[in-house]
C-alpha angles and dihedrals in degrees: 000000000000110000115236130239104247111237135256127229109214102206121206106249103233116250125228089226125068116272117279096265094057101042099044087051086053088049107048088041090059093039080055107056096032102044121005099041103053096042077054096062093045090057085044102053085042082056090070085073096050125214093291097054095047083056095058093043089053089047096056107109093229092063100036077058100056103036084056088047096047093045108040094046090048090053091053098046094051089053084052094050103048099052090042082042091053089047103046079044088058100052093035091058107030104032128062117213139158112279100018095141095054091049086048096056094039087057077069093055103094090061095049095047115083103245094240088052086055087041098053083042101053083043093059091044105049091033115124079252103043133095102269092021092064093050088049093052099057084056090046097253129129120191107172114065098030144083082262092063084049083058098044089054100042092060086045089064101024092054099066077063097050092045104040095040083058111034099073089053096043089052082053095057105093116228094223089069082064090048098053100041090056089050083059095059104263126143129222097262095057092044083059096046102036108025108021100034110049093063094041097046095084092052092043077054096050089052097050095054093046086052098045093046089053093051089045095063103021114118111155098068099036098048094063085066111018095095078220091227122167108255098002117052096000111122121187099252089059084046096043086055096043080054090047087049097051080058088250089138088162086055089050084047097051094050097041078055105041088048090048086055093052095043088046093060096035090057087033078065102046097045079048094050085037084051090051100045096052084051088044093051099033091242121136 
């Protein structure tokens, strides 16, 4: 007879945390009450208005003002963000100066400040009369009160998310692949482009939705130098809460919708783009 092998009991190793069923019921509870149900009775309170009423909300040329305003600056101010972030990332990972630590704490900022105190001070600072203000308006450009200061404060909030979503990766990336890659003959460019670039580009892409989603709904620090024209300077959160404030609460309702349905599928791309890269580059 041929002996055979005992077996082996492979044991679970406990986890510090309560079993699956437990956790995930706590989760989706508080996802629940925190996030879905809340974004439920918003849609709910828009379907009052039917299709066809959203529609016309999101037809009025007020509106069709502000959403483009809100978006597209927004847009703008992400891709902004997350170039200057990579590069405030960089020196803050791979180069030693005096005063490092301080730079590094003040990247954080922009989440500690109330967002009406970095409004007033943005304000202040861009106005016709302010320090840099000033500077712009003997070259003919005005910052505060125009589409240009929206854009000055969405890349002040958005840049902590470009910075903080890329640091940890760049201070992973071993000098000696540089190295390597410049003893083969390549230049700096393609040791950017071919070797520093591919691991990071998921991350660069996390910062830049979270930027772009934080610029999409801010309101406090943008309001102090917007100018809030119709037309002009007007974004849809100003406009959801004049509408809030008119007692339309159906109309608040249409454009906060209208708005969720336009974030959803912007982030939906760019996870799907993040999703891709990591495939493309062989990164999960």
């Amino acid at each position: 007879m041929v002996a055979t092998p005992p077996r082996r009991f492979l044991f679970r190793r406990p986890s510090v945390i309560p079993g699956f069923g437990l956790t995930l019921g706590y989760a989706l509870t508080c996802l629940s009450l925190v996030v879905l149900l809340p974004l439920a009775a918003l849609v709910a309170k828009a379907s009052g208005l039917g299709l066809s009423g959203i529609w016309e909300v999101a037809r009025d040329p007020r509106v069709a003002s502000a959403l483009r305003l809100s978006f597209g600056v927004s847009l703008a101010a992400a891709l902004t963000a997350s170039v200057f972030g990579f590069v405030v990332a960089w020196v803050l990972t791979r180069y030693e100066f005096p005063g490092r630590r301080i730079v590094d704490a003040a990247v954080d900022l922009p989440f500690a400040l109330p967002t009406a105190v970095a409004g007033i001070a943005l304000a202040s600072l861009y106005a016709p009369n302010g320090l840099v203000g000033a500077e712009l308006a003997k070259v003919g450009i005005q910052a505060a009160y125009t589409p240009l200061g929206i854009f000055i404060a969405m890349v002040f909030i958005g840049l902590p998310f470009a910075v903080r979503t890329v640091q940890p990766l760049i201070a992973e990336i071993d000098k000696e692949v540089e190295e390597a890659s410049a003893t083969l003959g390549a230049t700096r460019l393609m040791t950017l482009a071919r070797v520093v670039l591919p691991p990071l580009i998921p991350a660069v892409l996390t910062g830049f939705a979270l930027a772009f989603a934080r610029g999409v709904g801010e309101y406090g620090s943008i309001i102090f130098i917007a100018g809030n024209l119709p037309f002009v300077s007007e974004i849809a959160p100003l406009l959801i809460v004049i509408k809030l404030s008119e007692f339309d609460y159906a109309g608040a309702a249409a454009i906060a919708t209208i708005m969720l349905g336009i974030s959803f599928l912007t982030l939906l791309a760019i996870n799907l783009i993040q999703a891709w890269s990591r495939r493309r580059f062989g990164y999960v």
